[in-house]
C-alpha positions as CSV (number, residue, x, y, z in Angstrom):
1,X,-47.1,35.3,-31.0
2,X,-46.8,32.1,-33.0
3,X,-47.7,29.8,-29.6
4,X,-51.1,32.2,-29.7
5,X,-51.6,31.5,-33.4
6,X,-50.7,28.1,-34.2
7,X,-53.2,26.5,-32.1
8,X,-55.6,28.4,-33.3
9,X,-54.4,28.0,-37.0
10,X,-54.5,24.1,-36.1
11,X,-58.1,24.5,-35.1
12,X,-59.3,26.5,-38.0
13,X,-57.1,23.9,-40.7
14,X,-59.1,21.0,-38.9
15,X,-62.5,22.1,-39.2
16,X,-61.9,23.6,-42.9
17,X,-61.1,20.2,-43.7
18,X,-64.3,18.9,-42.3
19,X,-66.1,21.3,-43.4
20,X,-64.7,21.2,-47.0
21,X,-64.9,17.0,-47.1
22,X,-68.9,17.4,-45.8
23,X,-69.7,20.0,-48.6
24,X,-68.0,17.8,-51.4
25,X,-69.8,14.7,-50.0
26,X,-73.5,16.6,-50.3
27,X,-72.9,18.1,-53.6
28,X,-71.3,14.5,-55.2
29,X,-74.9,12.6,-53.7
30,X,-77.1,15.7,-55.2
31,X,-75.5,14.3,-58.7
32,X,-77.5,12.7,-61.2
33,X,-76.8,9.3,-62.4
34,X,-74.6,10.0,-65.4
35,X,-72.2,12.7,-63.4
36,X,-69.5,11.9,-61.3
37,X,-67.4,14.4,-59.1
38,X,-63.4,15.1,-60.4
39,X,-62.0,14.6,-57.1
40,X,-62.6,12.3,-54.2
41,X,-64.4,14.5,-50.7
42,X,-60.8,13.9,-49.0
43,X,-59.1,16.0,-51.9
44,X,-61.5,19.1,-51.5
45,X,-60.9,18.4,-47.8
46,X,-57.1,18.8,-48.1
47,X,-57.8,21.7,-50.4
48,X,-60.0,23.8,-47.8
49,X,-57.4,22.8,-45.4
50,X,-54.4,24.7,-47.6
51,X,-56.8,27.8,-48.2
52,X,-57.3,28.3,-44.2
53,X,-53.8,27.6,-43.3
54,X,-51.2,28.6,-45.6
55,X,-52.9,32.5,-45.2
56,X,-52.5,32.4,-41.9
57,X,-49.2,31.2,-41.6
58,X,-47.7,33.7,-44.0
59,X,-49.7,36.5,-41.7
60,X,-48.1,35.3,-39.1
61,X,-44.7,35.4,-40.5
62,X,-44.4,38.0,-42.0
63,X,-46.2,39.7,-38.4
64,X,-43.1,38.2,-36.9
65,X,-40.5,39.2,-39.3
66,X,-41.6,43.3,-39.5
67,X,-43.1,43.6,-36.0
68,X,-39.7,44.1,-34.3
69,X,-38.6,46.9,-36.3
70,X,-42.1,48.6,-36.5
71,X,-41.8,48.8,-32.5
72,X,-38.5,50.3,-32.7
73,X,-39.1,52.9,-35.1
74,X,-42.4,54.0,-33.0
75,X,-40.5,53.5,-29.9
76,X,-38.0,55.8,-31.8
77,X,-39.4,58.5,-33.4
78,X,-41.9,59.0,-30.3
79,X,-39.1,59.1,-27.3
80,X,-38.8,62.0,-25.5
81,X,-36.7,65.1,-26.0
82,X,-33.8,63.7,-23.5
83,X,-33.4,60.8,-25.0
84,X,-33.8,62.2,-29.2
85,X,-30.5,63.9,-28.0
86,X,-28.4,61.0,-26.6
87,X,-25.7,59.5,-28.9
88,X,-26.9,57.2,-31.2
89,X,-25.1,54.1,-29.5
90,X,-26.7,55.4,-26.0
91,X,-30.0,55.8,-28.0
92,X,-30.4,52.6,-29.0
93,X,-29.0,51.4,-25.6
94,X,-32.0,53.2,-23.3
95,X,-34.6,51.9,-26.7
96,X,-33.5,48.2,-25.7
97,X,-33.4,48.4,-22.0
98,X,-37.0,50.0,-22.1
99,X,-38.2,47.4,-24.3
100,X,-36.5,44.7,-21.6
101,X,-38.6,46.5,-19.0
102,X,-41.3,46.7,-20.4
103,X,-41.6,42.6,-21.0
104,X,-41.0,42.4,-17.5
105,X,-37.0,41.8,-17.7
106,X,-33.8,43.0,-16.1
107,X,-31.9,46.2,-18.1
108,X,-28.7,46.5,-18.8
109,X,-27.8,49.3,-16.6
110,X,-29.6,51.5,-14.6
111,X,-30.3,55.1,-15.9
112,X,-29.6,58.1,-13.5
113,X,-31.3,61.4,-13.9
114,X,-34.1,62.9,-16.6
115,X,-33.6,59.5,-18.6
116,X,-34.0,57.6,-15.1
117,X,-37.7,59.5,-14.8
118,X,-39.1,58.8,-17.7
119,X,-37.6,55.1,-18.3
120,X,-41.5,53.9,-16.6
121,X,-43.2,55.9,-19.6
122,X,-41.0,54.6,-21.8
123,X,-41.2,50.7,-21.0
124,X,-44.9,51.1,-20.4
125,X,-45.0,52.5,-23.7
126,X,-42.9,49.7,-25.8
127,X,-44.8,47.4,-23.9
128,X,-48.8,49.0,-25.0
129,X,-47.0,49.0,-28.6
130,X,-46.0,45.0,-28.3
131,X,-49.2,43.8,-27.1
132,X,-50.7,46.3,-30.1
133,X,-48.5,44.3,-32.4
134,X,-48.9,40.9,-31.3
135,X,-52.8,41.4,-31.0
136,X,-52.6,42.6,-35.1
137,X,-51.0,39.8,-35.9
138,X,-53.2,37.4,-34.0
139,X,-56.0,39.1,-35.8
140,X,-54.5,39.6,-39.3
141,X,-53.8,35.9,-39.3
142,X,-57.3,35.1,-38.7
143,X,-59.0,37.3,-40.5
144,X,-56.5,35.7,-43.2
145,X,-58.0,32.2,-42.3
146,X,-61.6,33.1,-42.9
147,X,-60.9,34.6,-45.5
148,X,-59.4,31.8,-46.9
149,X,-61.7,29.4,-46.0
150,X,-64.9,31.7,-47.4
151,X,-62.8,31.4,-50.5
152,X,-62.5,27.9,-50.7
153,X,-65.7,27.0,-49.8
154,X,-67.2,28.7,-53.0
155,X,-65.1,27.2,-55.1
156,X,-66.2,23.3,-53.4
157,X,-68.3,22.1,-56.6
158,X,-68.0,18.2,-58.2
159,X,-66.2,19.6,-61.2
160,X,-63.6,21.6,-59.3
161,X,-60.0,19.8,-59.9
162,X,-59.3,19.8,-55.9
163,X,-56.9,16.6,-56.4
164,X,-54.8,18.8,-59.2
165,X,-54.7,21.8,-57.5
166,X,-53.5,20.0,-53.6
167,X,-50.6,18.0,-55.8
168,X,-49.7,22.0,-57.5
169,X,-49.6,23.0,-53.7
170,X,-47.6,19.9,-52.9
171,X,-45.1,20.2,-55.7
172,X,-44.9,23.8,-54.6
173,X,-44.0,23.3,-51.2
174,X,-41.4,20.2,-52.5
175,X,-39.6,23.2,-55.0
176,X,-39.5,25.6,-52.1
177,X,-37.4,23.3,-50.0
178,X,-35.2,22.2,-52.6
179,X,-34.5,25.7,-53.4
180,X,-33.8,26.3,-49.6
181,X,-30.1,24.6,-50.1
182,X,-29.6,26.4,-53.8
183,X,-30.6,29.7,-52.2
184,X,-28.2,28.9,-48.9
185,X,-25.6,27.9,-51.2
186,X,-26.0,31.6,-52.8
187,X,-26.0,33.6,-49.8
188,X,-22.5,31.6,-48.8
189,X,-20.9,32.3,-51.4
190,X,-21.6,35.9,-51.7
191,X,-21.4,36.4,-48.1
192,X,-18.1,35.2,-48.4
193,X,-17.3,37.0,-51.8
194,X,-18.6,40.3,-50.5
195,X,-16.2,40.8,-47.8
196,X,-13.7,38.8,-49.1
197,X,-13.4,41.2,-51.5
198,X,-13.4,43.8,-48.9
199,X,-10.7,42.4,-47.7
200,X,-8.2,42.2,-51.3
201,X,-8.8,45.6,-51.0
202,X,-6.6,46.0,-48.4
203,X,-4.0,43.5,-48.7
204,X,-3.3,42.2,-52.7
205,X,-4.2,38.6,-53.9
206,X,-0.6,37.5,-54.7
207,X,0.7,38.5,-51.7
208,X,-1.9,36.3,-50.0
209,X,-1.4,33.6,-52.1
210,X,1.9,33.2,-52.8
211,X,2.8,35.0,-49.5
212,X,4.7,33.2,-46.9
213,X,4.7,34.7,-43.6
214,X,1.3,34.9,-41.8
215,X,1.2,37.4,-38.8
216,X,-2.3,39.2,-39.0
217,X,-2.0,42.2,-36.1
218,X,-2.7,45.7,-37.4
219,X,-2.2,48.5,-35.3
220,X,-5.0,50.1,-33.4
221,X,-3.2,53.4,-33.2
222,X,-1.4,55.7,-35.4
223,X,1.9,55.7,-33.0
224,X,1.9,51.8,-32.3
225,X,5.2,50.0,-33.7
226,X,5.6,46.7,-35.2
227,X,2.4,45.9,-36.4
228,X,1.7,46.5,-40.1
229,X,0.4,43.0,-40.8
230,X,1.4,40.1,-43.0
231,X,-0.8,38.1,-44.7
232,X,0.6,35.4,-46.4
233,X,-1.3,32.4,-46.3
234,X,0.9,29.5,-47.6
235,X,1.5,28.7,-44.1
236,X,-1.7,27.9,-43.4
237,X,-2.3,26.1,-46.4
238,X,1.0,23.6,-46.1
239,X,-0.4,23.1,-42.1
240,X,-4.2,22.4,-43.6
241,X,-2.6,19.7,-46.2
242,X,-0.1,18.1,-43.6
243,X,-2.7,17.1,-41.1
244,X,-5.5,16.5,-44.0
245,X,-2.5,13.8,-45.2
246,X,-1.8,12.3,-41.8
247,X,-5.7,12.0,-41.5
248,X,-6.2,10.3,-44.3
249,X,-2.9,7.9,-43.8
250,X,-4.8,6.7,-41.1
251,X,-8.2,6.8,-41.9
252,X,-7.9,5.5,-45.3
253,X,-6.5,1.9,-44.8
254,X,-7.9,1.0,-41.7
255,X,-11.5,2.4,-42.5
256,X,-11.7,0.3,-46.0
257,X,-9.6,-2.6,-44.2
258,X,-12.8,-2.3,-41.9
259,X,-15.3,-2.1,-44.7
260,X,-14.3,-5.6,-46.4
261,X,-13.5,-7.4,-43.3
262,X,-17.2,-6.8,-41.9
263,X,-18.8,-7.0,-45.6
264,X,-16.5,-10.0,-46.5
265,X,-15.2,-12.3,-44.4
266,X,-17.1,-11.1,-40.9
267,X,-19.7,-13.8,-39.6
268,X,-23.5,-12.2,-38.5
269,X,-22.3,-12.3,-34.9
270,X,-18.6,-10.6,-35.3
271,X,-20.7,-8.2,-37.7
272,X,-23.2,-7.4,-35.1
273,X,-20.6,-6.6,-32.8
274,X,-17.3,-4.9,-34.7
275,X,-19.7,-2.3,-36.8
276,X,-21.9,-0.7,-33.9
277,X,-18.7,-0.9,-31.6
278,X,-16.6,0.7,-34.6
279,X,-19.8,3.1,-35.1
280,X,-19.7,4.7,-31.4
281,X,-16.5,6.4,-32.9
282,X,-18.5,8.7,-35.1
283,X,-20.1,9.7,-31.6
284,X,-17.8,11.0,-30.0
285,X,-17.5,14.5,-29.6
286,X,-14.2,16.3,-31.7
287,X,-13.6,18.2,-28.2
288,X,-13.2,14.5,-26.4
289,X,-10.5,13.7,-29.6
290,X,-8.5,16.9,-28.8
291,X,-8.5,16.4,-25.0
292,X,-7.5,12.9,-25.8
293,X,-5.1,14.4,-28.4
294,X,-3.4,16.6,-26.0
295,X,-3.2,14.7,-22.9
296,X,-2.5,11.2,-24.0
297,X,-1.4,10.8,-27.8
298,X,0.5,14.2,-27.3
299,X,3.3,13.1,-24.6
300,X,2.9,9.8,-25.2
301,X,4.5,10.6,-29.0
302,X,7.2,13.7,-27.1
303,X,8.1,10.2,-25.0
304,X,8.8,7.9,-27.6
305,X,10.5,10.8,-29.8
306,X,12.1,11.6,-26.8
307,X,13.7,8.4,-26.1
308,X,14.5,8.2,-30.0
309,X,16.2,11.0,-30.1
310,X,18.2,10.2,-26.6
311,X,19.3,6.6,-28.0
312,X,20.5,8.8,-31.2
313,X,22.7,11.2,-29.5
314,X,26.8,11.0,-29.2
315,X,26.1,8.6,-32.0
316,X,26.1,9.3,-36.4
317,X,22.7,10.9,-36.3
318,X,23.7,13.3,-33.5
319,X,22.0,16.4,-35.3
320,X,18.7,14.5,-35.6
321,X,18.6,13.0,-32.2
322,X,19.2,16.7,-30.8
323,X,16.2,17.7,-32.3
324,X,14.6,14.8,-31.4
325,X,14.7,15.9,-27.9
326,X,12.9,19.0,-28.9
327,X,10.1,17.5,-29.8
328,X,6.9,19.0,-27.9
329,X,3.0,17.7,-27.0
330,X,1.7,19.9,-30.0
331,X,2.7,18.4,-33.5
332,X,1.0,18.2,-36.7
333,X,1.5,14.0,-36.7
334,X,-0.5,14.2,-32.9
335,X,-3.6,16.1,-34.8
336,X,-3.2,13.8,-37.9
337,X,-3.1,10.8,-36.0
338,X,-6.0,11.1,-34.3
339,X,-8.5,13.2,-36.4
340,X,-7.7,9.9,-38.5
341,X,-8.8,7.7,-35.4
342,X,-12.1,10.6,-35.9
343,X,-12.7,9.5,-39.1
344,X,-12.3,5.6,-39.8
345,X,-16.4,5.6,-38.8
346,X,-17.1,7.7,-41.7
347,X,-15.2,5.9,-44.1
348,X,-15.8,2.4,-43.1
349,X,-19.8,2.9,-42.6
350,X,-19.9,4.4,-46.2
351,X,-17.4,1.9,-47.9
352,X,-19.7,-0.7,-46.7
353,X,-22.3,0.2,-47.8
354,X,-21.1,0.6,-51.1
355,X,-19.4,-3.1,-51.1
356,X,-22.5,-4.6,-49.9
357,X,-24.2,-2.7,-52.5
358,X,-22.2,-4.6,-55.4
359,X,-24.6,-7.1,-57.3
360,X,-24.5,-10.8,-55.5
361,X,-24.0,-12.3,-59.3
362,X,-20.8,-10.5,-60.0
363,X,-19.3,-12.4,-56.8
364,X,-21.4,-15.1,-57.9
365,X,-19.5,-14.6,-61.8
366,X,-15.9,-14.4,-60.1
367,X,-16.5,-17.4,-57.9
368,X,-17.7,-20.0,-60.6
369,X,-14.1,-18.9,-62.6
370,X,-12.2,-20.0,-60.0
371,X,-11.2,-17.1,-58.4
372,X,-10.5,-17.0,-54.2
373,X,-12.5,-14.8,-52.2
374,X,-9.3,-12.5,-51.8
375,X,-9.0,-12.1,-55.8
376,X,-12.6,-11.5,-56.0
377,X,-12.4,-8.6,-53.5
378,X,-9.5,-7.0,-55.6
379,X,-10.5,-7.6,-58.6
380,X,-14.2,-7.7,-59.2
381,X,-15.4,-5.7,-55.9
382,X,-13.6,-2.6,-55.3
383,X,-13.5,-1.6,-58.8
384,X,-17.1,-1.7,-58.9
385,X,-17.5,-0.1,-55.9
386,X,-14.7,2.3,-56.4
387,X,-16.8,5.3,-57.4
388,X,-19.0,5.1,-54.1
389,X,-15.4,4.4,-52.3
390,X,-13.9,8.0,-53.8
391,X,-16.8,9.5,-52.5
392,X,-16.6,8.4,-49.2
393,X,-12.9,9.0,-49.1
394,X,-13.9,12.8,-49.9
395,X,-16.3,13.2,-47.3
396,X,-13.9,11.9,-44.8
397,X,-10.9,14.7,-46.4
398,X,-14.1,17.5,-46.4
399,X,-13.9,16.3,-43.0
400,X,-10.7,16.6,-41.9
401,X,-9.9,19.5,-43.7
402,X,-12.5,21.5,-41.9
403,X,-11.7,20.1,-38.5
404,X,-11.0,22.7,-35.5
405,X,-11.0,21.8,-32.1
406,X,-8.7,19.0,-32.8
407,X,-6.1,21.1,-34.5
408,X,-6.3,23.6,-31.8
409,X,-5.7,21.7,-29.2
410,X,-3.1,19.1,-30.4
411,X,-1.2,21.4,-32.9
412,X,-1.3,24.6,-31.8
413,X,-1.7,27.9,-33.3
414,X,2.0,29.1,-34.4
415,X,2.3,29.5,-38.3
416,X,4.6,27.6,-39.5
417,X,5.7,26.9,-43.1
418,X,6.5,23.0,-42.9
419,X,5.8,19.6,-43.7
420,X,8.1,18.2,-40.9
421,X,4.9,16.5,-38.6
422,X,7.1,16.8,-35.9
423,X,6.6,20.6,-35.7
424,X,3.6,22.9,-34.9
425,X,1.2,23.9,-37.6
426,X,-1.9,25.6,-37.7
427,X,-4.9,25.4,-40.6
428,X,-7.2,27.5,-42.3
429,X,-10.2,27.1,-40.2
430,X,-8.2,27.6,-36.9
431,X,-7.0,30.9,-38.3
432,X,-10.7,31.6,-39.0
433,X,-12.3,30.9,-35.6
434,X,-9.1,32.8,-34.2
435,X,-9.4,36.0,-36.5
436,X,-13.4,36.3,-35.9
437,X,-13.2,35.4,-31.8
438,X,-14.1,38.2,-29.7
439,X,-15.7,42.0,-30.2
440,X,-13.9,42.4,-33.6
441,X,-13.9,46.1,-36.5
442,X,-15.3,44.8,-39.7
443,X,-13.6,47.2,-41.2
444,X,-10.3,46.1,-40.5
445,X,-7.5,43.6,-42.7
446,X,-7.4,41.5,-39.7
447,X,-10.8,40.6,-38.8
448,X,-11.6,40.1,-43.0
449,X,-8.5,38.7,-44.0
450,X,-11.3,35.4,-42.1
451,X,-13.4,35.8,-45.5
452,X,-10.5,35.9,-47.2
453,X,-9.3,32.4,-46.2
454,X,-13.0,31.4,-45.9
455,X,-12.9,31.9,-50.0
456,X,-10.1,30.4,-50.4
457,X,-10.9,27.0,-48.6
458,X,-14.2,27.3,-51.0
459,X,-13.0,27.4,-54.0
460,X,-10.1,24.7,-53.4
461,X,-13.1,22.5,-51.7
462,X,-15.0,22.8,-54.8
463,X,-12.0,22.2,-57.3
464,X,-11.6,19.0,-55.5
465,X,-15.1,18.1,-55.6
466,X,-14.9,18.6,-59.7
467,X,-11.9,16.5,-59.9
468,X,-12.8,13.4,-57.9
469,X,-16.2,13.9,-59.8
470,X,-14.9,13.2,-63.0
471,X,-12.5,10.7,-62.0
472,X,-15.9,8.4,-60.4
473,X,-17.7,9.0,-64.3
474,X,-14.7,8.0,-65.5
475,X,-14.3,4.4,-63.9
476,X,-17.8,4.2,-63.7
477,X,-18.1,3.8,-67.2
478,X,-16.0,0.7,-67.4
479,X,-18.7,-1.2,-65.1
480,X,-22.3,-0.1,-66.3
């Protein structure tokens, strides 16, 4: 319905702005010599314009939003006898594959008997009562433009504020879309807090907080064996912070490395060449990273760890070059390593920024003391630019910590309380995509223990947020 409307809306918006600019230019030359109109003829153009639309468009929203379930309940409460009977599941399942019919698509499965005869009826039916809906809505949102534009054309007069009352509309429509991310932010957090607590009702916080064995299979039937659950998360939580570490060991030093060389001591051309090349790294697909992860980083590390641990046997260090030759593709220093690689972009683009952002004269100050380009970089820029430095240092650990495919692929999935990086870990958001994967039971420990974890990681995001927060207002201070 909206490809039949918006045109037509667009059409209607144009010439209510014509229309409105013409009448305000005719009444402003009727004026007498002393008079002179509030608003300029584009203003009470703009504000026609708002009266024909924005009717229109909420018609034809809210059309949208309420027409599919008006259609099923008449679909529903008017099917035939045969079908009022059927199992609710198999209801609904013979009310969707009519509807498919009837807009001239494939069903689902083909329906034998009585509910074979009078599937036609049926999808001829839903399909009178969609073109009946779409035809309202086409109608109700113009009726809802001429309405609108009858209504603004009375009120067209010299003294009428039209410039105040388009800027009201304006600031309106600003406020609605900054309360977009405050409203998303609210449904999150009690999506999350809603069946997170569903899911504490099964299993108790301290036993998945402090728990540490993480197995989360429930049984599907009353006789099954060996499947009552555990739900420790401190697993998860040391594999999370291992890689996040690595990442960071990685990303940290060779992304702000980065940043001062090309804001530094980089000419225009090695600029215009090391920063887009450096750049295409942010690019690159975190699927790409994992293959390259688990094909190449992956045994090239089990080879050199490999060899280590073969030059260390028969020798002193017997026990460690034993377990050396252990060592498998999937590690936690493989996914470290090269989610780091993933994230030097984000943390050199942003550091740079923020150094080249650092007032000329403060170089300017250090230089004239007799300082060298190296002391003026420790000493005068990055502690000036340290606040925007923390904060791109925290998008890059935001980053890392909520990293998937990477960790999947490179790391495995096995549960395993350790910081050794030479063993398999898995992390919090792994668990999550693993837990909600497939036809899953909401009702279950299993499936919600997801919202569980999806809390935790919220809250601990947040806490770290708060914390480097104060720490940037706190050297912040010491440079305004």
């Amino acid at each position: 319905m909206i490809w039949l409307v918006l045109p037509l809306v667009v059409v209607f918006a144009v010439l209510a702005y014509l229309a409105g600019r013409g009448q305000a230019q005719r009444r402003a030359a009727a004026l007498s010599g002393g008079e002179k109109a509030h608003s300029r003829p584009q203003q009470h153009g703009y504000y026609a314009l708002i009266w024909v639309a924005v009717p229109a468009l909420v018609v034809t929203i809210l059309a949208g939003v309420f027409s599919g379930p008006i259609a099923h309940n008449l679909m529903a409460s008017g099917a035939p006898e045969a079908v009022q009977q059927l199992e609710p599941f198999r209801r609904e399942a013979f009310l969707n594959d009519a509807r498919l019919t009837g807009q001239g698509q494939r069903a689902f499965q083909v329906w034998q008997g009585e509910l074979g005869q009078v599937m036609p009826q049926e999808a001829a039916r839903s399909a009178r009562i969609h073109q009946t809906l779409t035809w309202g809505g086409v109608i109700g949102a113009v009726l809802a433009a001429v309405m609108g534009g009858l209504f603004a054309w009375t009120q067209i007069r010299p003294t009428l504020r039209a410039r105040n009352r388009v800027e009201g509309w304006i600031g309106g429509l600003l406020f609605a879309c900054s309360a977009v991310a405050i409203l998303t932010t609210v449904g999150i957090v009690f999506s999350l807090l809603w069946d997170a607590l569903r899911f504490f009702q099964f299993v108790p916080v301290t036993d998945f907080l402090f728990g540490t064995q993480w197995s989360p299979q429930i049984a599907i039937r009353a006789d099954q064996v060996g499947s009552s659950g555990a739900f420790g998360a401190v697993p998860l939580f040391a594999g999370t912070f291992l890689i996040m570490l690595i990442a960071m060991v990685v990303a940290a030093p060779v992304g702000l490395f980065s940043a001062i060389y090309l804001s530094e001591y980089a000419s225009a051309v090695s600029r215009g060449v090391v920063k887009p090349v450096l750049e295409i790294l942010a690019g690159v697909p975190t699927v790409v990273y994992g293959f390259f992860a688990a094909l190449t980083v992956g045994p090239a590390f089990r080879e050199f760890f490999n060899g280590l641990g073969a030059m260390l046997v028969g020798g002193p260090m017997d026990g460690l070059g034993q377990y050396l030759l252990l060592v498998q593709n999937q590690m936690a220093l493989v996914a470290g390593a090269v989610m780091g690689i993933m994230l030097i972009p984000f943390v050199s683009s942003l550091s740079d920024d923020i150094i080249n952002a650092v007032p000329q004269s403060l170089r300017d100050g250090s230089y004239a003391m007799g300082a060298t380009k190296s002391e003026t970089v420790k000493r005068v820029l990055l502690p000036a630019a340290l606040p925007g430095i923390a904060g791109a240092l925290l998008l890059a650990m935001s980053r890392a910590i909520g990293e998937t495919m990477i960790v999947t692929m490179a790391a495995g999935l096995a549960a395993n309380l350790t910081l050794n990086p030479l063993d398999t870990v898995t992390t919090v958001t792994v668990q999550i995509v693993t837990l909600l994967t497939g036809d899953q039971e909401f009702d279950s420990p299993k499936t919600l223990a997801a919202f569980g974890l999806g809390l935790t990681l919220f809250l601990v995001t947040l806490l770290l947020n708060i914390v480097a927060q104060r720490i940037v207002q706190t050297y912040r201070e010491q440079y305004d």
